[in-house]
C-alpha positions in Angstrom: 0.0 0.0 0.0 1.4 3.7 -1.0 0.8 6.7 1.5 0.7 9.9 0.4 3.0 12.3 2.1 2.2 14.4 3.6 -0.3 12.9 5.7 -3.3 15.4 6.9 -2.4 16.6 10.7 -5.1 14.1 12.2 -3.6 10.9 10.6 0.2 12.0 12.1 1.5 10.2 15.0 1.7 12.8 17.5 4.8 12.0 19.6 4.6 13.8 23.2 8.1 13.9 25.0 7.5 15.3 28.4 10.8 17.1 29.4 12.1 16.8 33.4 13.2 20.0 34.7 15.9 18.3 36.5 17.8 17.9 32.9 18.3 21.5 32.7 20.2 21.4 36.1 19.2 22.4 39.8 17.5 25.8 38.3 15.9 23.8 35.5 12.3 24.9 36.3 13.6 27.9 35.9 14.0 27.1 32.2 12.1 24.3 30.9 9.2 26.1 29.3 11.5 28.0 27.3 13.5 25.1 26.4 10.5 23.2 25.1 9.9 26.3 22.6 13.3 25.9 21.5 13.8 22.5 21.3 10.1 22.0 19.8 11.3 24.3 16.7 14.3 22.0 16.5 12.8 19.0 16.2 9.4 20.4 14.1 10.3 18.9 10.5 11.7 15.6 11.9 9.4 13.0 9.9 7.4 16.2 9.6 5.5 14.5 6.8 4.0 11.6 9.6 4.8 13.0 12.7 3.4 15.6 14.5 6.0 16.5 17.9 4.7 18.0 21.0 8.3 19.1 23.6 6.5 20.4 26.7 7.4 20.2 30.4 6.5 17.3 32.6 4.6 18.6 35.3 3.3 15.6 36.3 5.4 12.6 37.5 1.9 10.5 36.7 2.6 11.4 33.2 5.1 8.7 31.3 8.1 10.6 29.6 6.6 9.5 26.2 3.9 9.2 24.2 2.2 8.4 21.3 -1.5 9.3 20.3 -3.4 9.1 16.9 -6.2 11.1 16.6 -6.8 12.2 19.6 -6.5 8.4 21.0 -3.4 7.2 23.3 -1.5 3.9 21.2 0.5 1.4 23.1 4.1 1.3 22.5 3.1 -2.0 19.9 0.4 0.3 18.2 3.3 3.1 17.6 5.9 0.6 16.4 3.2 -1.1 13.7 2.4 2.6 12.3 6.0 4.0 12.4 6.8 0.4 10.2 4.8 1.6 7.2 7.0 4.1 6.9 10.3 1.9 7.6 10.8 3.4 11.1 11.5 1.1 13.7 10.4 2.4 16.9 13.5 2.2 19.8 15.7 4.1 17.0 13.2 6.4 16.3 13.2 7.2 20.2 16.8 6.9 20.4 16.9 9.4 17.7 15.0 11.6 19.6 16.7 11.4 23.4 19.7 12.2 21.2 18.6 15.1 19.8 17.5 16.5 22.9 20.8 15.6 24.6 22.1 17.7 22.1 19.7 20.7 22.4 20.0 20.3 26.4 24.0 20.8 26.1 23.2 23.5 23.4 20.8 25.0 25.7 23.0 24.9 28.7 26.1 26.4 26.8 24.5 29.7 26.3 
């Protein structure tokens, strides 16, 4: 099966990464809201054509780090992987991906 790209915003995998303030050292509250607008520009056009990103703070500890939701609707980490595989992502290095980017936009970040 072909899939048009770019998919329309509501078939996208939205991918929420919740950031801990605690990355962005002992003053990281301080800063994490305005490192989620950074790093959420940085990482916009990553699989822009699939993916929709969400960066935002993790306020609540309740909340897992990660997340994946189509259409509104919370997938399991299996449901993710299946939908990332038709377009020849695999999952765990499509999140490694990610915590490296972010690494790298935390030191970035830091280094100012």
């Amino acid at each position: 099966m072909k899939i048009k790209l770019p998919l329309d915003q509501n078939r996208k995998l939205q991918v929420i990464f919740r950031v801990e303030p605690g990355c962005l050292g002992p003053e990281g509250a301080e800063h994490v809201v305005d490192f989620c607008l950074t790093a959420q520009k940085a990482v916009d056009n990553i699989d822009a054509d699939f993916v929709h990103w969400e960066i935002t703070p993790r306020d609540d500890k309740e909340l897992p780090e990660m997340e994946y939701k189509l259409a509104s609707k919370k997938l399991t980490h299996d449901k993710a992987e299946k939908y990332l595989s038709l377009f020849n992502k695999d999952l765990d290095e499509f999140e490694g991906h990610l915590h490296d980017k972010l690494a790298l936009l935390i030191e970035d970040y830091l280094g100012r």
